[in-house]
C-alpha atoms as one frame of an Amber mdcrd trajectory, in Angstrom:
protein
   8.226   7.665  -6.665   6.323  10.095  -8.348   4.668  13.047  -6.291   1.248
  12.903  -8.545   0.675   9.307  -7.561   1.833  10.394  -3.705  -0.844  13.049
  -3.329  -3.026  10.545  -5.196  -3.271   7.606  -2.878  -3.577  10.491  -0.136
  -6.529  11.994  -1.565  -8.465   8.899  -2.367  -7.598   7.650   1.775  -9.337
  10.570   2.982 -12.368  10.166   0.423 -13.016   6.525   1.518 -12.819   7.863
   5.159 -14.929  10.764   4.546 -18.101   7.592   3.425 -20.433   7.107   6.005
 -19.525   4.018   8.120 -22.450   1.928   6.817 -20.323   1.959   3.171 -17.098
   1.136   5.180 -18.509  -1.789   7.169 -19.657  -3.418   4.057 -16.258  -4.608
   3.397 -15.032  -5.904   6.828 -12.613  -8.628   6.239 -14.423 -12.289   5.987
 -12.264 -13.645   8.876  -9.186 -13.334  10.710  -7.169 -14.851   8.499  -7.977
 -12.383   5.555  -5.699  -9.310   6.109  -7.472  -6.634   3.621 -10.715  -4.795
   3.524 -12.225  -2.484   6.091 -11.580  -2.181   9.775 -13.473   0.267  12.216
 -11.128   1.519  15.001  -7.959  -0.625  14.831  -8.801  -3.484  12.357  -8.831
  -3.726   8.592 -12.159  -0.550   0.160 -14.708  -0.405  -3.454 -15.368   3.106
  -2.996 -13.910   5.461  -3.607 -14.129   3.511  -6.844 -10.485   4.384  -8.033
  -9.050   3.444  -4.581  -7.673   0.133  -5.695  -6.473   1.265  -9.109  -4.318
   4.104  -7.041  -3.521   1.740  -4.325  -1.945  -1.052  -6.483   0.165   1.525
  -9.020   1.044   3.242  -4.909   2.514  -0.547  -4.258   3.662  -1.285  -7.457
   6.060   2.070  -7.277   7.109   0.930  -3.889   8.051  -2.400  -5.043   9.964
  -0.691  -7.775  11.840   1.677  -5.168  12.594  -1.152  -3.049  14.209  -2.923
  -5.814  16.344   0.400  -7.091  17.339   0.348  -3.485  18.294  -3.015  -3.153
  20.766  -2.151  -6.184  22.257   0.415  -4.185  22.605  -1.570  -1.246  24.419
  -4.667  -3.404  26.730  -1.551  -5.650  27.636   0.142  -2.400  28.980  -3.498
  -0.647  30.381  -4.420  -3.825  28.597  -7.008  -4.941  26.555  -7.291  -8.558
  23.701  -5.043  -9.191  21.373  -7.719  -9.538  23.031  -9.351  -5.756  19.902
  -9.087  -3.987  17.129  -9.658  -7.093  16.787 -13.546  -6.649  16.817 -12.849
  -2.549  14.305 -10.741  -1.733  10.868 -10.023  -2.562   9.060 -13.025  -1.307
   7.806 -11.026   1.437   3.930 -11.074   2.791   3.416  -7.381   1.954   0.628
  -5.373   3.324  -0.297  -1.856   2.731  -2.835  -0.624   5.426  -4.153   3.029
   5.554  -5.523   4.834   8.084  -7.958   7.844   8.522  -5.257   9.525  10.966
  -3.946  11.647   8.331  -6.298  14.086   8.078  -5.155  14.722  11.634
């Protein structure tokens, strides 16, 4: 995982929870069922504008990590590299952030 792209999504967190809450509340989640958007005070961003540009490559790395480590996993059981590739990532994944870690 590379530390620039660490520090990144950490920066751009704390600049969409610096916006005044009016901004934030404009993208409460439609419904219950819809788990992304804003959430005031324990529920669920466009601005800053680069926040989902930096959030997706954030996943996408994780995604990739997960995999190397899945490779590990399958080498250190000896099984093939590729053991686990076709049996996992199906999951529901959700990244959620919160405006604790400026705390």
């Amino acid at each position: 995982m590379p530390a620039g792209l660490i520090a990144d999504m950490l920066a751009v967190t704390l600049e969409f929870f610096e916006l005044p809450v009016d901004e934030k509340v404009r993208l409460l989640p439609p419904g219950p069922a819809v788990n992304r958007g804003y959430a005031p005070v324990r529920q669920r961003g466009a601005r800053p504008e680069r926040m989902r540009a930096v959030y997706v490559a954030y996943f996408d790395a994780l995604a990739r990590l997960a995999g190397t480590l899945m490779s590990a996993f399958a080498q250190a059981l000896d099984l093939p590299e590729d053991y686990f590739a076709g049996r996992t990532g199906r999951a529901p994944n959700v990244m959620q952030a919160t405006d604790r870690l400026a705390t």
